[in-house]
VOPA-790807 format. One record per residue (C-alpha): residue in three letters; x, y, z. Coordinates in steps of 0.02 Angstrom, whole numbers, plus 50000, padded with zeros to 5 digits. Example, Ala and Ser with C-alpha at 12.3 -4.5 7.8 and 13.67 -1.06 7.14 Angstrom:
2
Ala506154977550390Ser506844994750357
# end
This chain:
539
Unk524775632157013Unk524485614857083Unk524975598457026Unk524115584157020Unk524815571757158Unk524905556757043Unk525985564856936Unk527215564757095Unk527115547457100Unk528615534757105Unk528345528856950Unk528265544256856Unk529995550156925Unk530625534956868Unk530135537156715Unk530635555756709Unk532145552556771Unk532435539156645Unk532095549856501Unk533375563156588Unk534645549456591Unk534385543356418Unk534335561656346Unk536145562756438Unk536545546356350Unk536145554256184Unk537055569256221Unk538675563756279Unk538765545856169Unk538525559755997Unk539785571756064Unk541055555256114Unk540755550555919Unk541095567455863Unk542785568055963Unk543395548555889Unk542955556755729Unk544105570855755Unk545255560955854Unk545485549655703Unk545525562655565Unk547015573055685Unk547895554055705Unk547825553255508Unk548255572855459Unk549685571755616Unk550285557055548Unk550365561955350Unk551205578755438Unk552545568355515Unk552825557755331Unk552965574455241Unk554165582655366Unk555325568355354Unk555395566355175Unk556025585055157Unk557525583055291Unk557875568855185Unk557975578855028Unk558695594155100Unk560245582155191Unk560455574355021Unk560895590654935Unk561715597555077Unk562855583155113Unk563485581454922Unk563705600054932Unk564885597755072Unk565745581255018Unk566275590554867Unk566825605954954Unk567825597455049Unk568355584354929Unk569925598854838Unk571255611154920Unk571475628154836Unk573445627254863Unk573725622954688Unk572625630254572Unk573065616854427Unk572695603254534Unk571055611554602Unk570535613354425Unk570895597554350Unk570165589154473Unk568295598054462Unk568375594854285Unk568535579554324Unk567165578354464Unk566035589054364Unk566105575454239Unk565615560754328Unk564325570654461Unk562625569354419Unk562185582554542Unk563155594854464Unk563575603254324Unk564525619254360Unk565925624254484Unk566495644054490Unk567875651154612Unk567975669454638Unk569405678854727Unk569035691454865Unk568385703654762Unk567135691854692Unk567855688254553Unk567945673554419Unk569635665354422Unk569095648954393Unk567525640154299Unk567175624754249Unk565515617054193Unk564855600954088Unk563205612554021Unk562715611853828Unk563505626453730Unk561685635853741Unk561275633253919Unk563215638053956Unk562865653853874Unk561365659553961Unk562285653254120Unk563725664554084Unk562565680254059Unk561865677354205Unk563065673854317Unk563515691854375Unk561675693454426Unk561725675454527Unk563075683054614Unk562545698954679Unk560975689054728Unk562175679754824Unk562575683855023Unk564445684154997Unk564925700155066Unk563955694755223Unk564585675955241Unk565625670655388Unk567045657755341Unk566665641155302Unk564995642555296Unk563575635455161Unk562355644755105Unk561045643854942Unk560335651254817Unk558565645654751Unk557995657554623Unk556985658254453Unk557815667954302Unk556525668354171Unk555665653954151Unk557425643854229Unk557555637754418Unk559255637554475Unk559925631354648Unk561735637154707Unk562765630854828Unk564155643954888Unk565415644655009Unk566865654655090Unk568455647455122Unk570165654255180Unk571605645855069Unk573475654655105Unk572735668155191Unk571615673355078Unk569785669455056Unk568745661254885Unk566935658454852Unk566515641654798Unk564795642454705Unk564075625554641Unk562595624654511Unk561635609554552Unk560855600954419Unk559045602454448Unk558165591454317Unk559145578354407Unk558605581454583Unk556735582854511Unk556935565754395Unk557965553754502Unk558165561354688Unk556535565154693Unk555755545854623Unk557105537254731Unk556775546654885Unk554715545254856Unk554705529254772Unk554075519454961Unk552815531354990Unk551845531654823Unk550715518054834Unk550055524654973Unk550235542354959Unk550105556854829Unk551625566854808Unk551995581654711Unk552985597654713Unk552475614354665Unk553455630954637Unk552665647754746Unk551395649854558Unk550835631554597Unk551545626354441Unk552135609154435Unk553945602154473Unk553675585254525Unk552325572354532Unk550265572154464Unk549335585654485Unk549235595354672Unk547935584154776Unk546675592554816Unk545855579154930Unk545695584955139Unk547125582555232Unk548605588055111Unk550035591955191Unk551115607055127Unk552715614555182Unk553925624355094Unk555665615255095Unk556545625555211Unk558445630655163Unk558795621954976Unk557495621954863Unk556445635954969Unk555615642854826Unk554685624254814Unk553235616954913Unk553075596854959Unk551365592454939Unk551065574755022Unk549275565055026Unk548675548055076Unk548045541054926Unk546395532155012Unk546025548755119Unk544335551155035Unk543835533255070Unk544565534455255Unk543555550055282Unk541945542355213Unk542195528955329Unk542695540055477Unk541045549155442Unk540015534355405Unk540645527655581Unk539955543155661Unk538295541355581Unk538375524855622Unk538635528255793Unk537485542955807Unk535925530355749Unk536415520255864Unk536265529056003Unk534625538855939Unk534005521855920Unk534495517156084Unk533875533556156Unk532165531056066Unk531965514756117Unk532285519856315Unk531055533156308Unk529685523556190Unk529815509656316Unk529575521056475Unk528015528756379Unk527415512456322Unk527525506456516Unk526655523156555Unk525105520256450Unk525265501356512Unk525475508156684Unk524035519156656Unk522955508456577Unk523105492356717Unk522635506956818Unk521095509656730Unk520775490556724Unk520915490656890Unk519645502656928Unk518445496056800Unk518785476856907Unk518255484257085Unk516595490956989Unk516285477056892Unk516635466057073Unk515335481157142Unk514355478157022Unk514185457557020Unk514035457357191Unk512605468357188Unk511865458257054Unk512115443357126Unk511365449457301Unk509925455457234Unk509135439157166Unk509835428657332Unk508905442457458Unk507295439157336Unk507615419957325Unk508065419057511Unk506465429357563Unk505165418957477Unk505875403057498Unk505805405457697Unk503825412557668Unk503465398657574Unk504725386157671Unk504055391857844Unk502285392257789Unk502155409257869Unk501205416157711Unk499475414857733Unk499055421557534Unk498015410857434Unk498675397357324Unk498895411357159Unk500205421657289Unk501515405757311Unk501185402657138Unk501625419557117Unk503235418657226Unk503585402357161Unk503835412156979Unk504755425457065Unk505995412257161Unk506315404056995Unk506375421656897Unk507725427456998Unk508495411256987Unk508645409656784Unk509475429656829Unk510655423256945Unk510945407056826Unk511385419356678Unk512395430356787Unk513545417256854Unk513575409556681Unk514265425556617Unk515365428656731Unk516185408856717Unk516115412056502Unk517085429556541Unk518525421256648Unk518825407256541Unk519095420056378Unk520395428956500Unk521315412656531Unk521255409056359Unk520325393556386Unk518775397556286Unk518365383556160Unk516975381156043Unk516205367355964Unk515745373255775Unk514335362055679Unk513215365255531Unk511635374355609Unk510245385955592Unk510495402855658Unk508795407355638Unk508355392255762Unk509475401255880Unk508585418055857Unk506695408755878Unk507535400756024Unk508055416556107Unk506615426856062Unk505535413856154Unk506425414456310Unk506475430456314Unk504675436656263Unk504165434956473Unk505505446856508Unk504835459756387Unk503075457156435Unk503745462356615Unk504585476956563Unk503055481256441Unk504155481356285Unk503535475456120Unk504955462956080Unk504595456355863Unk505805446455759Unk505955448355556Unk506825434255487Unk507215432555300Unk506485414455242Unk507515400055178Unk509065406055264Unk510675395555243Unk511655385855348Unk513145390555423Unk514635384155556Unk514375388555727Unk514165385855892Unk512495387055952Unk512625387456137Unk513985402356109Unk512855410255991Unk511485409556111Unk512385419056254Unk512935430556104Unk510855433856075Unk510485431656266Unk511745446556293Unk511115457956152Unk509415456356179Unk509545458656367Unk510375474356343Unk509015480256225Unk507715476256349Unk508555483056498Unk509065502456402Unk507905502156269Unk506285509456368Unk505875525256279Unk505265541256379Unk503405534356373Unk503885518456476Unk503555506356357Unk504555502456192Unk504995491156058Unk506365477956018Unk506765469655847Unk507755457055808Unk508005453455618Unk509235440055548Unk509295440755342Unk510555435355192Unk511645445955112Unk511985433254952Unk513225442254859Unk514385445855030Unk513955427455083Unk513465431755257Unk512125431055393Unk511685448355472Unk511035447355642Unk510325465555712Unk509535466855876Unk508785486455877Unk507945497256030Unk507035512156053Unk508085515956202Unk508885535656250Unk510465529456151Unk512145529856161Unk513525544256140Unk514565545055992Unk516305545856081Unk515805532256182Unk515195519156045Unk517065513956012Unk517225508556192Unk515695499856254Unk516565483356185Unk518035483356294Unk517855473256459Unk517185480456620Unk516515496256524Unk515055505256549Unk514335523056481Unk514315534956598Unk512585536356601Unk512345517956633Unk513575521056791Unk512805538056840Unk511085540356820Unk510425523856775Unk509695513656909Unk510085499456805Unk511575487756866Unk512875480256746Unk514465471156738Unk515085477556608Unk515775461356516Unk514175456556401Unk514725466756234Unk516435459856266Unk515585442956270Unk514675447856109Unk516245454556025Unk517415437256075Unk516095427556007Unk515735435855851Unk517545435955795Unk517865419455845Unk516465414555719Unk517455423455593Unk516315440855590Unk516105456555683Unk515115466755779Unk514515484555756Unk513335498455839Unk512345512155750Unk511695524155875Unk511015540255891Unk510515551056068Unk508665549956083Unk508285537255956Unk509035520356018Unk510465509955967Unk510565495155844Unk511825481855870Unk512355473255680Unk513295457255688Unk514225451555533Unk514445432255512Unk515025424055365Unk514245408755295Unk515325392355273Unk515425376255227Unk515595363455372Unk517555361155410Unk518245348855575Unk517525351155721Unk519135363055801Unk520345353255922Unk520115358056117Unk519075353956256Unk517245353256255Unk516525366256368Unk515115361056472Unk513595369256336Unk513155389156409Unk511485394956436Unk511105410856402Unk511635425556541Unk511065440756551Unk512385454256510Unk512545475256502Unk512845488856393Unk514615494156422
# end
């Protein structure tokens, strides 16, 4: 398959590549979002890890630590002494509330605890059962185990070890007091951390031990606490997580828009400067014919003018005195075409620079329309066309500028009587002007009997430089392609519009809308040398 070349050209891999690059942008800038995104929310679930991990070592070395000050604390040598003294330490200890001793065959030969009478009871009933839960026929010397277990409805921790006293070895078990680990270990060792965070502690059936209920916000850190209390799980949240992952989420949308927006903006620019691109192209083209074109134009009449000048300069002609006056019409003929021409051409260049001015006044547009009609009705006796006016009587005044009016006529009716010759040669051209009182405006139509023009190109016979493609084709009829442009700058500068009605094989009819107004100030500018009328084209 092959290719157009211009779609090779520098320019369009410019643009291509452009889009490529911004596409790449897109990509990479939304996946570089997603990763801060999940770099952040792994910074802020690593970091609540880190808080949780800490805060059960701290727990676990509080327990542990008064479990060993207090096995340490008493000899066994002398069994008074050894019980006195728990009883006395059991008293005071808030951590806890019973002491046993068993022998080497595991049994009780001492016992002392601070429980109330029922919760002593159930202790007692129990306590064969806590101790062949116990690891003590397994436990090396001197070392501290525990003993986290529910009985019922009850949690219990013990704290056991096995010492060697007079050659012989005892089992220290310790009943920790759990409701006050919960109520005052717990606050004191959570207390920094709870405006910030959420903090509770559940048992393996998620019931509650500690703290509101379990969070149930994203990044909740839970780990079972890992040699006490290991039937019971540390829940830890940041308090403002929902809020920091709205934001963290919000920033990624944030940034994702922005870099669509970014993206669409790169590529709706490079396709913006490819129509622009395009179109300068086209204007480009439509210049060198419209140069073509003047040239031509303006040749024509200065061959003519140039011939019979020299006849009639040189007195080479021998005709009779009706043949100079004859080329004498023709010399000045060609000269009001060339006039008109240039005139056109000098109106069209200063719209471009912006420079065109008008001088508005309260005036007739129906003079205008006699005005033009007369000038022109020569020209259509020439070309054998029937040109007629129908004005509406008693027609109001309105602002305007005649002169630009005039080359707005000039223009329109030239055009009628250069494509409106029907198939028979001949043809008719009307111009009407009437009031349309309730709209309050003037409506100017200038109708032929031409071959017409085709729908799809009606919308574009008003841009500059255009022409139909018949008119540049077939016709033997030159243009340049900037009168209907004229027509449409004027008309809108007056405060109306223009419009064409057309149909293939039964002529066109060009409408313009003005408005009528009251005389305002003449409008601020500089006062163009007055326009005569030039003779213009159809597209």
């Amino acid at each position: 398959m092959a290719f157009p070349t211009r779609w090779f050209s520098p320019l369009s891999l410019i643009i291509v590549a452009t889009v490529i690059a911004a596409s790449a942008l897109g990509y990479f800038s939304y996946h570089a979002a997603n990763r801060i995104a999940v770099r952040s929310e792994e910074s802020l679930e690593s970091s609540n890890r880190l808080i949780g991990l800490k805060l059960i070592d701290r727990i676990e070395k509080v327990i542990i630590d008064s479990d060993r000050t207090l096995f340490w604390m008493v000899r066994l040598d002398d069994p008074r002494e050894f019980k006195e003294l728990w009883r006395r330490i059991v008293s005071i200890s808030p951590i806890v509330d019973t002491v046993i001793v068993l022998d080497e065959k595991r049994e009780v030969i001492h016992f002392v605890s601070q429980l109330p009478a029922p919760a002593l009871q159930r202790f007692r009933r129990l306590l064969t059962q806590i101790v062949r839960d116990t690891e003590l026929s397994s436990l090396p010397p001197y070392t501290h185990k525990h003993l986290h277990k529910y009985y019922g409805q009850t949690p219990y921790l013990i704290s056991y070890i096995r010492q060697r006293s007079g050659g012989r070895d005892f089992y220290i078990a310790l009943n920790m007091n759990l409701p006050y680990l919960t109520n005052d270990i717990f606050r004191e060792e959570f207390r920094e951390l709870l405006e910030s965070h959420q903090i509770a502690v559940r048992d393996e059936g998620g019931r509650p031990i500690y703290g509101s209920p379990a969070p149930s916000a994203p990044f909740v850190f839970e780990e079972r606490f890992p040699t006490t209390l290991y039937l019971w799980r540390l829940q830890i949240s940041p308090r403002e997580v929902k809020s920091i992952r709205k934001e963290a989420r919000a920033q990624r949308t944030y940034n994702i828009v922005l870099v669509a927006i970014a993206v669409a903006v790169i590529v709706v620019g490079m396709m913006v400067l490819l129509v622009a691109v395009r179109k300068e192209r086209r204007l480009n083209e439509l210049k060198s014919e419209f140069i073509s074109n003047v040239t031509h134009e303006l040749k024509t009449p200065l061959t003519l003018i140039r011939m019979f000048g020299e006849l009639l300069g040189l007195g080479r002609s021998q005709t009779s005195g009706n043949t100079q006056r004859e080329y004498a019409e023709i010399i000045m003929r060609e000269s009001d075409r060339l006039t008109r021409l240039i005139d056109n051409v000098l109106d069209f260049a200063r719209i471009e620079r912006g420079k065109a001015a008008y001088s508005f006044s309260q005036g007739s547009l129906a003079t205008v329309v006699e005005r033009v009609v007369d000038l022109c009705q020569y020209r259509a006796e020439q070309a054998g066309i029937a040109l007629t006016t129908a004005i509406d009587p008693e027609l109001p005044e309105t602002q305007l500028d005649e002169d630009a009016m005039t080359l707005l006529l000039f223009n329109l009716v030239e055009n009628a009587l250069k494509y409106g010759v029907d198939a028979s040669g001949g043809g008719e051209v009307t111009v009407a002007l009437r009031h349309d009182a309730a709209a309050r405006q003037l409506l100017l139509r200038v109708a032929d009997h031409g071959p017409g023009i085709p729908k799809e190109e009606q919308g574009r016979i008003f841009e500059r430089f255009y022409r139909t493609k018949a008119a540049r084709s077939g016709s033997s009829v030159r243009g340049s392609g900037i009168g209907l442009s004229l027509v449409k700058h004027i008309a809108e500068a007056h405060g109306g519009r223009v419009r064409v009605e057309s149909e293939l094989g039964k002529g066109s009819a060009f409408e313009v809308t003005l408005p009528v107004r009251p005389l305002q100030p003449a409008a601020s500018g500089d006062h163009e040398e007055r326009r005569q009328a030039g003779s213009a084209d159809r597209g």
